[in-house]
Phi, psi and omega in degrees: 000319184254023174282295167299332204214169174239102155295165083292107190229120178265166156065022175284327169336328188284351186270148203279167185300315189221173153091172205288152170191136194256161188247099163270156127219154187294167191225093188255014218216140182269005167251027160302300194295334173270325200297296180325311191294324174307305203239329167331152162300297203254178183289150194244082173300076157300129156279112212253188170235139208317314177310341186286330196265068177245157175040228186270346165293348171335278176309313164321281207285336201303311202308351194253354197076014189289130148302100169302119186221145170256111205284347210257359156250162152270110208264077166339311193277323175328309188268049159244280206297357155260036164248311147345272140355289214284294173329324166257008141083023156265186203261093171294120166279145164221143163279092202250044156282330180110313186214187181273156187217238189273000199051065167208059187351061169266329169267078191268136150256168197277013208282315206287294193283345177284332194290310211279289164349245158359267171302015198019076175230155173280171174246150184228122170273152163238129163241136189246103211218152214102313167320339137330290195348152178222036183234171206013057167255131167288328199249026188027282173288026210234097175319151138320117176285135187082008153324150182258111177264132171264135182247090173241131177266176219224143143313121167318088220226146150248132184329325155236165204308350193315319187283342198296135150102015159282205169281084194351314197289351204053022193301136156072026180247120199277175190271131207272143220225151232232073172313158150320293194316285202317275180305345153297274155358289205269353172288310156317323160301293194316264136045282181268352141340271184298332192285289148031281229252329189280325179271344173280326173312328200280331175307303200279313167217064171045036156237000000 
């Protein structure tokens, strides 16, 4: 990534050091996710979608640790092995637009509040912005190489309110338990999170 591009990453401090934490971002771009994975603080589990997994990237992504999910079910082994993920107190990446879109989390699923729910994990927003650009690429499918892409992390929050004006991570918070009302709740939190955390990035760097 920074062979290709001039990354620029505000805010990594905010992800927390240890313990399980999921990385939403947004998604306008297929190099959003190496770019994250590229520049993250910690190694990055993404739940990718099955197509993806072809030829020698198969073998590729599994060996780097990336997750497979076929979007078009509720892919039962997939939401095992990122529940996993969280469970040894690792990093889950998620898009939880679901696919690419406009990157402005405006179509948020509900995928997002069951893991953080679920894994009792904090969520950290990202937005990963540039990438989109379409002016000078060389490379049709391709930010302009050596273009500058912004990585801005987010301050840490949980998808429900039990932790608020506690500790971002929820240590010493019970675990909330992951009703319809419950998960409904907290994707509308997630929701005004992120969209937040997107527009103050884009303030700080005036894209």
């Amino acid at each position: 990534m920074y062979s290709l591009w001039r990354p620029r990453v505000l805010g990594a401090w905010q992800v927390p050091t240890s313990g399980p934490v999921i990385l939403a971002v947004n998604h306008a771009h297929g190099v959003d996710g190496p770019m994250l994975m590229g520049t993250a603080p910690r190694p990055v589990h993404f739940l990718i979608k099955k197509e993806a997994f072809v030829g020698p990237l198969d073998p590729f992504l599994r060996s780097i640790g990336q997750l497979k999910v076929d979007r078009e079910i509720a892919d039962r082994t997939a939401i095992t092995d990122a529940l996993a993920v969280l469970r040894r107190g690792d990093v889950l990446g998620i898009f939880p637009e679901g696919t690419r879109g406009e990157g402005d989390f405006a179509a948020l699923r509900a995928g997002l509040a069951y893991f953080a729910v679920r894994g009792d994990a904090p969520i950290v927003p990202v937005a990963v912005l540039g990438t989109s650009e379409r002016r000078g690429r060389a490379i049709a499918a391709l930010p302009p190489l050596r273009s500058r892409i912004d990585i801005v992390f987010g301050p840490a929050f949980r998808a429900t309110d039990d932790a608020d004006g506690g500790d971002p991570t929820g240590a010493g918070a019970p675990r909330a338990r992951a009703t319809r009302a419950v998960l409904d709740a907290a994707t509308v939190r997630i929701q005004a999170r992120l969209s937040e955390h997107l527009a103050d990035a884009r303030r700080r760097t005036g894209r």
